[in-house]
N, C-alpha and C positions, 0 to 999 in steps of 0.2 A: 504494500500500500504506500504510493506517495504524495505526500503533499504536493501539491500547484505554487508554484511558488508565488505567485499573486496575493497569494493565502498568509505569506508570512508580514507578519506586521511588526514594526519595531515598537516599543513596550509606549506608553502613554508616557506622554513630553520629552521624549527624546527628540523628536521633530523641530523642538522650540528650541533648543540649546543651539546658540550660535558662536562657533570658535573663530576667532582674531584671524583672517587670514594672513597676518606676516606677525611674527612678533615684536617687531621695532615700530609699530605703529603707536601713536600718543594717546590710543586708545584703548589699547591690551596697558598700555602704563599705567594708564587712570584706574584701570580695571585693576590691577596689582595691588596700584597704593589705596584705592578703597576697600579690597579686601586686609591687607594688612590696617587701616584705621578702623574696619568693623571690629576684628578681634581683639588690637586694643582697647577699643572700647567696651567690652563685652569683658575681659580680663579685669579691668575698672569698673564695671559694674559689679561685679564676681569680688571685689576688694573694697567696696562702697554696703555692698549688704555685711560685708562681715563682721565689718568697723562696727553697723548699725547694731546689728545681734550682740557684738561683745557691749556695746556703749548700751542698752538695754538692761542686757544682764548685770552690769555693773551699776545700774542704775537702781536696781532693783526691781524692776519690771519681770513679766513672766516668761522667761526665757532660761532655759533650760543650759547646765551646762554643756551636758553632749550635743548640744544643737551650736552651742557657741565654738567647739572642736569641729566639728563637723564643717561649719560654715567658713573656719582659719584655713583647714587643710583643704579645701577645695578653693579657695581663695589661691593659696602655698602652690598648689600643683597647676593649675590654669596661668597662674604667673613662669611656674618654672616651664614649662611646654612652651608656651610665647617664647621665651627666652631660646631655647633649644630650637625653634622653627627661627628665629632671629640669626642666631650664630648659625644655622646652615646656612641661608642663604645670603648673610655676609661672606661666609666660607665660598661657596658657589662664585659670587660676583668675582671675586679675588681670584680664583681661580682663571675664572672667565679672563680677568685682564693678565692676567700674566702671560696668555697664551701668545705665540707669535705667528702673525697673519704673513 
């Protein structure tokens, strides 16, 4: 038995993703630098609730220690991961220039 291949369909929104046709273009850049500002921001939000949770608890409000741990170490690790995808791709770049054309 075989499929028509008319019949196969790429999975739902695949169709919609549109890739940068060159990568030097100022708009795969923009595209770059607004996903590295979303994550820092999102890293800073991840570091804005946790402040909130410990300043709470310490406040006396009802907030639980292990939720005030909880909320450090995931703060802790979304910072250190940023960091890590940072240093590669400073690593990358450096690479990139030292090469000889």
């Amino acid at each position: 038995m075989s499929i028509p291949i008319h019949a196969i369909r790429p999975p739902a929104g695949i169709e919609s993703i549109a890739l940068p046709s060159s990568p030097n273009t100022s708009r795969s850049a923009g595209a770059f630098q607004s996903v590295l500002s979303e994550a820092l921001g999102h890293v800073q939000q991840t570091q804005n609730a946790s402040d909130n949770i410990a300043g709470r608890f310490l406040s006396g409000e009802n907030e639980e220690i292990h939720q005030v741990a909880i909320a450090d170490q995931k703060a802790g690790l979304e910072f250190e991961m940023f960091m890590a995808v940072r240093n590669k791709i400073v690593s990358a770049y450096q690479e990139v220039m030292r090469m000889q054309m």
